[in-house]
N, C-alpha and C positions, 0 to 999 in steps of 0.2 A: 730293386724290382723283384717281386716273386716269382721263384720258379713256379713248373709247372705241378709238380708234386703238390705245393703249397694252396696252390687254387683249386685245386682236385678235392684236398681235406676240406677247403673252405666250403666248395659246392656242399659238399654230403655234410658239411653241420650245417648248411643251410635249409630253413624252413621256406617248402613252396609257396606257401598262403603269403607268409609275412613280411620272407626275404632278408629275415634277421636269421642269428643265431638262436637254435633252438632250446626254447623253455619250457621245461617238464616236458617233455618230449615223450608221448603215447603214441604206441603202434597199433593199427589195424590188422584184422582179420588179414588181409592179403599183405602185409606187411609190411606198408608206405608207413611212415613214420611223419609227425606233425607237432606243433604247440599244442600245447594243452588248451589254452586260451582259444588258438586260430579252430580248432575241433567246436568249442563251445559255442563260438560266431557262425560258425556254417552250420550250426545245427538251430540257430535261435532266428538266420535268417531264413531257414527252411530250401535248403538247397535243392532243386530239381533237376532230373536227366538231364542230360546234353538234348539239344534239338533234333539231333540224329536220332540218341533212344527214343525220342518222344515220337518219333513216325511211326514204332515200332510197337505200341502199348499193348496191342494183344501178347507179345513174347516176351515186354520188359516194363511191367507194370510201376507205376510211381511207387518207392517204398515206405510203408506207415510212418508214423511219426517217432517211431522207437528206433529207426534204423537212418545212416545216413551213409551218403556217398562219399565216395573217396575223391577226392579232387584228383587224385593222378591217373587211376583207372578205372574211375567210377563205378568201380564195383558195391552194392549195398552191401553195407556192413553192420549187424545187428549188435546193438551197445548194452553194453551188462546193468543190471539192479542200480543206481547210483548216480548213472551218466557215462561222459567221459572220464572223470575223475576215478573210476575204477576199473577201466582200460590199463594194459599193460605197461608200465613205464620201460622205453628202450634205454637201460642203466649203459649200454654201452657207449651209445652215442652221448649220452647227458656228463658221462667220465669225459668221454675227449672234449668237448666243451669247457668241462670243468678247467680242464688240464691246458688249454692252450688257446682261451680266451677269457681276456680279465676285463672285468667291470670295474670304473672309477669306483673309488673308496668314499670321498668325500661330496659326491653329491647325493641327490635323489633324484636323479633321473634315469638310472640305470643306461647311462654314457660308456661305449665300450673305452677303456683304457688305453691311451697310446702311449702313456709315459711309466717310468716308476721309478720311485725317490729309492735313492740307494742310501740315505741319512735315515728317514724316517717308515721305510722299507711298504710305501703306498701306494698302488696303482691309480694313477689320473689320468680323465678326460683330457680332450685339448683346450676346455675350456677352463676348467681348473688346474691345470698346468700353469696356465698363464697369470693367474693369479698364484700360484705357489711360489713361482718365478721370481714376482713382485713384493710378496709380505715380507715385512720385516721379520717378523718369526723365523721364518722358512727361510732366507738371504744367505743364500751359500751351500743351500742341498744342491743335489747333484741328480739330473732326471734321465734317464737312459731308454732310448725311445722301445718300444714293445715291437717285434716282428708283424705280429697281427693285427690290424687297426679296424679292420670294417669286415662287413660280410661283402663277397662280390655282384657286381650288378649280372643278375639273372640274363642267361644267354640261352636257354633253351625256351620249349614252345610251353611249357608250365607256367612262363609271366604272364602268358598273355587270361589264363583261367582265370583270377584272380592280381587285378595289377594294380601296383600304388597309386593314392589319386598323386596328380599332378600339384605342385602347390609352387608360389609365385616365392621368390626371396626377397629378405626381409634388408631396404637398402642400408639399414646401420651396419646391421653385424653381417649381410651375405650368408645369412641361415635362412633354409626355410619354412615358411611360414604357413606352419600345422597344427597351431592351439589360435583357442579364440577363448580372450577373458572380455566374460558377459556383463561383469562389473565397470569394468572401464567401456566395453562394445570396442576391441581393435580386435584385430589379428595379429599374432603375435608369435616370434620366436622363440625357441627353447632360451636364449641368451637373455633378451626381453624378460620374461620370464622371472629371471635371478636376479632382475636389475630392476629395471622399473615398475615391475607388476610383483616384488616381491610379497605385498602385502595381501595381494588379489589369490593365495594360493585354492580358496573353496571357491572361487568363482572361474576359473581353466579348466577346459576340457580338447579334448582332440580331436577336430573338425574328421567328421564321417558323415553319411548319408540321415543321421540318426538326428545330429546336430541342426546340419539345414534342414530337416523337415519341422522340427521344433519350432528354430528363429522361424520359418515362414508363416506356421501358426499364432506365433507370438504378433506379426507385423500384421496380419489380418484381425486379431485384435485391437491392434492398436489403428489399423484403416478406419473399422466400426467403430470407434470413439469418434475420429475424428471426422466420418462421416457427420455425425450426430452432431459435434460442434459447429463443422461446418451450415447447419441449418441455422443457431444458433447467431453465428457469422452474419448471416446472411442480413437477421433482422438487426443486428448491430450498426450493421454497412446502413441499411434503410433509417435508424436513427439517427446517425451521424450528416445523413445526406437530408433529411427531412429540415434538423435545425440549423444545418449550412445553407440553406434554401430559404427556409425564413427571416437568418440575419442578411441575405443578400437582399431579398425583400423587403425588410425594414432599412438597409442600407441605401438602397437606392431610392427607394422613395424620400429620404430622408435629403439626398442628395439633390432630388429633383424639385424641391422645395427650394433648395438652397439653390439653387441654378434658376429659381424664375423669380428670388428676392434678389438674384444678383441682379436680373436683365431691367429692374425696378430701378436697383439704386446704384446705377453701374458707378458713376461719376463719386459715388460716397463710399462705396464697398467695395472699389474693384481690389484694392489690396489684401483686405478684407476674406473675398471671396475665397482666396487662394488658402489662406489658413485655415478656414472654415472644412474649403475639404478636406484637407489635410487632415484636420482635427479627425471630423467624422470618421473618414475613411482607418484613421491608425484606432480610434476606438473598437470600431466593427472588424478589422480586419487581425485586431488582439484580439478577440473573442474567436473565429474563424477560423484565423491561422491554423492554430494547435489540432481545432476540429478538422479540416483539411488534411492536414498528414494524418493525424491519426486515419481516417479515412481513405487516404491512399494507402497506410502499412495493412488496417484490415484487409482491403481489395486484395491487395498482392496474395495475403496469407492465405486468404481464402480461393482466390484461383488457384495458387499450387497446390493448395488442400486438397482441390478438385481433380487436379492434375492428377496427385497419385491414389487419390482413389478409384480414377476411372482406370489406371491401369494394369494390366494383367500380370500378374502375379507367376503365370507358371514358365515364363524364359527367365525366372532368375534362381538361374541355378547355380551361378558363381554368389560362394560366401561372400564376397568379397562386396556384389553390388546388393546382396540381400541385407546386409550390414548397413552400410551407406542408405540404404532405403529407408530403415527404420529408424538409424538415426536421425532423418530429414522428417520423417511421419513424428517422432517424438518430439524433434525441435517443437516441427510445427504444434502441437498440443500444445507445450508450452507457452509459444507465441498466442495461440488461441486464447487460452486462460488470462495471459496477461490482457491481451484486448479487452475481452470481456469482464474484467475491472476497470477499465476505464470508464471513469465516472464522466457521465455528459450534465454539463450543469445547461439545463432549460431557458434559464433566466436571457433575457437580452437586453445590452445596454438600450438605454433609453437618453436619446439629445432633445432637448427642447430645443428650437430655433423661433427665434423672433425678431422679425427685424429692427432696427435700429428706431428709436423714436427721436425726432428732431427737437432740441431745445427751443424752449416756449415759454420764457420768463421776464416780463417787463422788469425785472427789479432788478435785472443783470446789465449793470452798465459800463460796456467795454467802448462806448461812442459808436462811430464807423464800422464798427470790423465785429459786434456782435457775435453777428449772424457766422461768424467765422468757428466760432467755438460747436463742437459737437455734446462733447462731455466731460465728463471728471474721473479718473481712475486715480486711486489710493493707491500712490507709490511705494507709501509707508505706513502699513496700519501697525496700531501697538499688539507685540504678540500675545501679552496679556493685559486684562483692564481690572484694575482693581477698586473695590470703594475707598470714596474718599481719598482717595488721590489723585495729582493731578495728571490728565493724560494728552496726548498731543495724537494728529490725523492729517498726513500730508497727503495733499492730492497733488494732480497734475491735469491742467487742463489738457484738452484734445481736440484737432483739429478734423473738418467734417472725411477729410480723407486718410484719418489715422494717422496724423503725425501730430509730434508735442506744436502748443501753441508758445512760442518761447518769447512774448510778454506779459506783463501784469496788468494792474487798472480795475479788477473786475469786482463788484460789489457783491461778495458770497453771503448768502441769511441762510445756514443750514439749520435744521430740525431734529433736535435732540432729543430722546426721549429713553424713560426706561417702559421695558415690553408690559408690565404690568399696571403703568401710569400713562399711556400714548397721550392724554389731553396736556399732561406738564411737562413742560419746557424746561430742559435745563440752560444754564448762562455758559456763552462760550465769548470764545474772542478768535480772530481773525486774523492771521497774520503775513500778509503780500512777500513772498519770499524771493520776487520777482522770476521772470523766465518762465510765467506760467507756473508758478509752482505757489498753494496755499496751502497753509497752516490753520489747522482748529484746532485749539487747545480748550478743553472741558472737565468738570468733576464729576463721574457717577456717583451718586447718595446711597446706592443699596448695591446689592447683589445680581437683581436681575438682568438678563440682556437689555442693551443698548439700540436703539434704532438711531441711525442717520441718516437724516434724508435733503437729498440735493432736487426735488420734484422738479421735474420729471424725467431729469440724466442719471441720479444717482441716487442709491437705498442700499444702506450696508446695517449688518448686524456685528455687534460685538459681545459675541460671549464676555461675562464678564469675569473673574476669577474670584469665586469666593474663597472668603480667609475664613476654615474652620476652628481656630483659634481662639475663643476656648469655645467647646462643642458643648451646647446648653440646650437641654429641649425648650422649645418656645409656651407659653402660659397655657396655650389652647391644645387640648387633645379631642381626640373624637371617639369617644364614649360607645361599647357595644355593649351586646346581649350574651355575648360569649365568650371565650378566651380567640384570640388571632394567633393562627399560625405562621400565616403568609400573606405579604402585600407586595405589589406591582402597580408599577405607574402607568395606564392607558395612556395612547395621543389624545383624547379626549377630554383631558384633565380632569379623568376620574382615576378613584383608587376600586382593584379589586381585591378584596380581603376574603382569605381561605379560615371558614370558625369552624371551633369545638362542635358546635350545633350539626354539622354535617353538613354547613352549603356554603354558598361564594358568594358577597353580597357586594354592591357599586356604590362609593361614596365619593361624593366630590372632593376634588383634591385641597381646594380650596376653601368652605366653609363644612367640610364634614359631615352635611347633608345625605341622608340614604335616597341613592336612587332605584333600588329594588333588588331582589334575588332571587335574579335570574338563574345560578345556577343551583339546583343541589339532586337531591339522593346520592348523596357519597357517606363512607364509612369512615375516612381520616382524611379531608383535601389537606395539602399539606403546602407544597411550596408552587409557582406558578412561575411559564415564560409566556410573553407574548409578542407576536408578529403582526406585520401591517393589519391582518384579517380576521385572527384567532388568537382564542387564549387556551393554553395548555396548559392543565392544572396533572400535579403527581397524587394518586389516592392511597397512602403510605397503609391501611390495613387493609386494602381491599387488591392489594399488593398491583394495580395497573394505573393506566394516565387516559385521561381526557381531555379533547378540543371540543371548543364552542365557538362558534360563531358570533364577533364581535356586534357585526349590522341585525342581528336577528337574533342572538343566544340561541339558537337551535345546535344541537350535541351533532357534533360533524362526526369525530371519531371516539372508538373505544377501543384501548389494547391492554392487553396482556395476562395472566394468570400465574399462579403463585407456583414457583419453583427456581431452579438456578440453571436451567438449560437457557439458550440465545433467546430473547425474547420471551423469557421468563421474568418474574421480579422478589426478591423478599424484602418486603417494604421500601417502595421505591421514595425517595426524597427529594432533592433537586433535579430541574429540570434545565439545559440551555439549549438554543437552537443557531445553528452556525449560520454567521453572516452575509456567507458565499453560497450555500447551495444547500440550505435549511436542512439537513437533517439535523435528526433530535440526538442529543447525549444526553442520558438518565444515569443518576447515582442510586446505585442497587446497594443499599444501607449494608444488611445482615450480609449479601454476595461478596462484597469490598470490591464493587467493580464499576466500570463504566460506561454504560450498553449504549452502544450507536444505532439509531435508527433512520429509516428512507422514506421521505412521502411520498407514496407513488401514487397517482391515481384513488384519491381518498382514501388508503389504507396507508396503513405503516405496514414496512419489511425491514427485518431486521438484520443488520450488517456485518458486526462484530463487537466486540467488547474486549478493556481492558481494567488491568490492576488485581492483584489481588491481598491478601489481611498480609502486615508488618507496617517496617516504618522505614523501609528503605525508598529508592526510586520508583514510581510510581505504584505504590504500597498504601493502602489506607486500613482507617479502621474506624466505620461508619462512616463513608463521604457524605455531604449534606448538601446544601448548597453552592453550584457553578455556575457559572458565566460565562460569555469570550467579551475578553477584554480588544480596547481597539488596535492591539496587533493581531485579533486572529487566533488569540493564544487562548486555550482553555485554562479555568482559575477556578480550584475544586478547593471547597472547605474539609478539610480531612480532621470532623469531629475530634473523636480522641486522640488522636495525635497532636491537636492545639496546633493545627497550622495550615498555610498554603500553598496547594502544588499547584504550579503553573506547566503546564505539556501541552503538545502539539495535539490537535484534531488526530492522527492518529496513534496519539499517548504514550509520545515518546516525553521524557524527562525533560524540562527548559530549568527551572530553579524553584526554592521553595522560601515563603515568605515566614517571617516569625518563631523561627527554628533552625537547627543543626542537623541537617541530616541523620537517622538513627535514633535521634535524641528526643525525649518529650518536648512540645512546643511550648511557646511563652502566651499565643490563644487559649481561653476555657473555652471549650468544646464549640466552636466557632457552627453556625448553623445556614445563617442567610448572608448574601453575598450581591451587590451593586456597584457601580460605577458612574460616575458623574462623568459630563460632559470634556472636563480635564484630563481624565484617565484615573481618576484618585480612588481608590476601592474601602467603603461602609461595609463594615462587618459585622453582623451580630452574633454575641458572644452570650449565648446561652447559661453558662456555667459562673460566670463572673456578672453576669449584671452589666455589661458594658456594649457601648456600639465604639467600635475603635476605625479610626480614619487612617490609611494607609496611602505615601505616594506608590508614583508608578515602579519604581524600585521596592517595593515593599516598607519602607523605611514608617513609621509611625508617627501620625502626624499631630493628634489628639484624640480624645477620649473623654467620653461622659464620667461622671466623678461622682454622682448620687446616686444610691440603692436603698429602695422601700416602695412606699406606695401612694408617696405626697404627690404634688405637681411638679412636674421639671424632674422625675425619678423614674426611674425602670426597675421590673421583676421580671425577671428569666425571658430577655427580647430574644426572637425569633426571628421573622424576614426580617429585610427593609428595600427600601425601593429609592431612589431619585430621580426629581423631575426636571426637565432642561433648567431651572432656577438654579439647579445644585439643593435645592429645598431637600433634607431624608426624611423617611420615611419607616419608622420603627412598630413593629407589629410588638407592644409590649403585653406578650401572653399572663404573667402573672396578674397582672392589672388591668385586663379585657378592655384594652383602649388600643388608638395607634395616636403614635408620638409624633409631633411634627419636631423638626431642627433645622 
């Protein structure tokens, strides 16, 4: 314990203001003594009288700004040319300092010393002590505690002029907690500090009145953002609730349909019924769900939003909850932001209900028990159907209240047909496999879908599987006025084809017939997509894309103008339109990118974009023609590269077709890009003269084998398109025709 002498010298090296040992130590006019630093703070906070002088102001006037008080006898004290820095240094008092208190060696905190290695002859911290203790380096110095370790806690009435703030400890280390790193936002110990914030050292400062007036400016910043969002919020919440509102409404109406076909056909449907809602209700209620939370997380975020903005800002004057505040105000932004990307897809499932039609066939001969039968359902269809061979189609009869009918006897005449021949009948046979269960065994002749019909229980379609084996254009092509860029298959069973001439002209798919041209004044139409309603054409020099309206050809939309900023284009190329929730992806040729677009409200806005020039992960060079293929996945022809990147909607890498990653492809500059009913993707290969047929793995399936300008040959093809036949569709540019196959 120290004596009293000891505490005596401690007092007098002690600074009033700071309550430390005194640094650079300048004396005043009347000759109190102070930190050089502690002088600087009382002159920058602009120190005034005592409340006492201040009743007095006729005999003891505030002193200008060149003079400052003495904190101990407040006397004004006028400060020389310079500041304080040219005030008197008290050398006597900064000697005894010198002489009989030591600062740690090894940090940078300016830690007063309580130890010192008698090995390596260093004064240390208690906190570097502890680690000196521990290093292997150091393992076996010898530390010999220091007599003077701290300055004493202030016991006269000079604490109370100027007193430390109070600060909370810190429960790792039992230090207390006097810096605040703005980089991480804690409060933090001097120990903290050396350890976990070691990296944070330009982001720590020393919590004073200076600091929380800062952070609370900072958080009333950040209030006014999120005021702003929360508006923002509001019509979020109102979108979310408007399209949960109308799938409840199409839901239940849907429902109440089906509750008064039940009350019709109880005795037939009651089992029925139950699935039915079922069904409905898990369709509607997958579309809802997701909207639903979503919907309740906006709500939450946006009432606390509210919460702390409506609240007052001047009782937080502990760092500590002014911290915590802002942290909760910045979460919240965050939260915000992510909300509002939350893409609301419009669309609503759509159930057709119909009820049950009764069978009504004299030629069904089960004797007695008829009337017993409902319908037929295909137990077993074949997964694929190919020409010319032979294919089999098991049903199962069904009884009127949904159970198997589990005997035979019944005289079946179904109706075979292919979709583009309905009046010819193909030959089948019939095979009683008892237990209610029959057999149609039949041969397709051609490629196109199959009708099967049990009139009037049962109508099934079979895609059929065409074998493109060897890929040969067919004799007939259809003859233009100009070279073809681009073709696309209408539901209409027309073709629309993008010419050299500057317009877009309708030919039937069928006999090659011009139905007019409807679209033009464009400067390069190039490649096209089309949706239930619209056709989307890319105009590659007039660097934008246009919609027309399919029932009317009236120009619905026009976007974009020449540049590489969002919603910019440098010769825009291929165009697809996502399956789920229609926005547009465009291939920005010269950009090497792939700009995502939004229909809102008859315009486009635009989203984001990806990719840029090389031949790595989503890397092009000149992309051309895309698609979504039927997983959803986007399939980008990446021109000079000679290959296929397949990515995610938002353009994350899946795999690449035709090629080694990094590596030149085994495609010549691939351009137009389609997919058959199978998933099997026609690609025209610009550079080579070839339309090359791809499975769904990318794997090569065949390929056109003539080049010139005979019949059955292509020059430089560009789109192509297929129609539910699997029929393609080759825009051959060199040779101003389109190819059928």
């Amino acid at each position: 314990m120290a004596n009293s002498s000891t505490v005596v010298l401690q007092e007098e090296l002690t600074c009033c203001i700071c309550h430390d040992y005194f640094n650079k130590p300048k004396s005043l006019p009347c000759m109190h003594t102070f930190c050089a630093e502690c002088l600087e703070k009382a002159i920058s906070l602009a120190i005034k009288p005592h409340p006492e002088d201040e009743q007095q102001t006729a005999c003891n006037p505030a002193p200008p700004s060149s003079q400052v008080l003495c904190p101990t006898c407040r006397e004004p004290a006028q400060l020389p040319d310079g500041g304080v820095s040219k005030l008197k240094t008290n050398y006597a008092i900064a000697n005894l300092v010198e002489a009989i208190v030591r600062y740690c060696q090894t940090c940078t905190e300016g830690e007063i010393a309580c130890n010192h290695c008698t090995d390596c002859k260093a004064y240390l911290c208690e906190f570097c002590s502890k680690y000196h203790t521990r290093s292997v380096e150091y393992k076996g110095h010898t530390l010999i505690p220091q007599p003077i370790t701290a300055p004493p806690t202030p016991t006269s009435s000079l604490a109370s002029i100027n007193p430390q703030p109070s600060f909370e400890m810190c429960e790792e280390h039992s230090d207390p907690l006097r810096m605040y790193c703005s980089k991480c936002m804690e409060i933090i110990c001097t120990i903290c500090q050396s350890i976990s914030h070691a990296n944070c050292s330009g982001c720590i400062k020393y919590i004073n009145k200076e600091l929380i007036s800062s952070e609370k400016e900072s958080l009333k910043t950040d209030l006014e953002s999120l005021t702003s969002n929360s508006g923002d919020m509001g019509q979020h919440c109102e979108g979310l609730a408007k399209i949960i509102k109308e799938i409840e409404e199409k839901k239940n109406g849907i429902l109440k349909r089906v509750q008064r076909a039940s009350a019709t056909f109880t005795e037939r449907v009651e089992k029925s019924t139950s699935d039915l809602v079922t069904t409905v209700t898990s369709i509607y209620d997958e579309k809802s769900s997701p909207l639903k939370d979503e919907l309740k997380r906006s709500q939450t975020i946006r009432e606390r939003a509210e919460e702390i903005i409506k609240a007052d800002l001047e009782p937080l004057q502990s760092i500590k909850k002014l911290i915590e505040t802002k942290k909760e105000a910045q979460k919240l932004l965050g939260d915000c932001s992510k909300a509002l990307e939350y893409k609301i897809d419009p669309a609503i499932p759509h159930v057709e209900f119909q009820s049950s039609k009764l069978l009504n066939d004299p030629d069904l001969n089960v004797g007695h028990l008829k009337e017993d039968i409902e319908s037929y359902v295909a137990i077993q269809p074949p997964s694929t159907v190919h020409q010319n061979e032979r294919q089999s189609l098991i049903l199962q009869a069904m009884g009127k209240n949904g159970s198997n009918i589990t005997y035979g006897g019944a005289a079946i005449h179904p109706q075979i047909t292919h979709a583009h021949e309905p009046s010819t009948l193909l030959p089948y046979e019939v095979v009683d496999k008892t237990c209610g269960k029959y057999e149609i065994k039949f041969m397709p002749t051609c490629h196109t879908p199959l009708s099967v019909n049990l009139a009037p229980v049962y109508d099934i379609i079979l895609p059929v599987t065409r074998d493109y084996t060897p890929l040969v254009p067919l004799p007939s092509s259809f003859e233009l006025t100009s070279a073809p860029y681009g073709v696309t298959y209408l539901p209409n069973n027309q073709l629309a084809v993008t010419l050299q001439e500057k317009k877009v002209v309708l030919l039937d798919a069928s006999t090659g017939e011009k139905k007019g041209e409807v679209y033009s004044n464009f400067v390069r139409p190039y490649l096209m997509a089309v949706d239930r309603e619209s056709l989307w054409i890319t105009d590659r020099e007039a660097h934008n894309i246009h919609c027309y309206s399919l029932s009317n050809h009236q120009k619905i939309v026009h976007f974009g103008t020449r540049g590489n900023q969002l919603g910019q284009f440098l010769h825009p190329r291929g165009i697809a339109i996502h399956p789920l929730n229609g926005n547009l992806y465009i291939s920005d040729m010269k950009n090497n990118r792939i700009q995502v677009l939004k229909q809102e409200n008859g315009s486009l806005v635009p989203l984001t974009s990806f990719g840029r020039e090389g031949r790595g992960e989503c890397e092009f060079d000149q992309p051309a023609g895309l698609i979504f293929n039927h997983e959803n996945k986007l399939v980008v022809c990446d021109d000079r590269n000679g290959r296929l990147q397949v990515l995610t909607d938002e353009g994350q890498y899946v795999t690449s077709y035709g090629v080694t990653l990094g590596q030149k492809g085994v495609l010549c500059s691939p351009i137009g890009i389609s997919q058959d009913p199978h998933g099997r993707y026609a690609v025209g290969e610009f550079g080579s003269h070839l339309v090359t047929v791809l499975d769904t793995e990318g794997k090569v399936l065949s390929c056109t084998r003539s080049l010139g300008r005979d019949v059955g040959s292509l020059l430089h093809p560009r789109g192509v398109a297929i129609d539910m036949s699997s029929n393609i569709y080759v825009a051959d540019y060199g040779n101003r025709r389109i190819v059928k196959m």
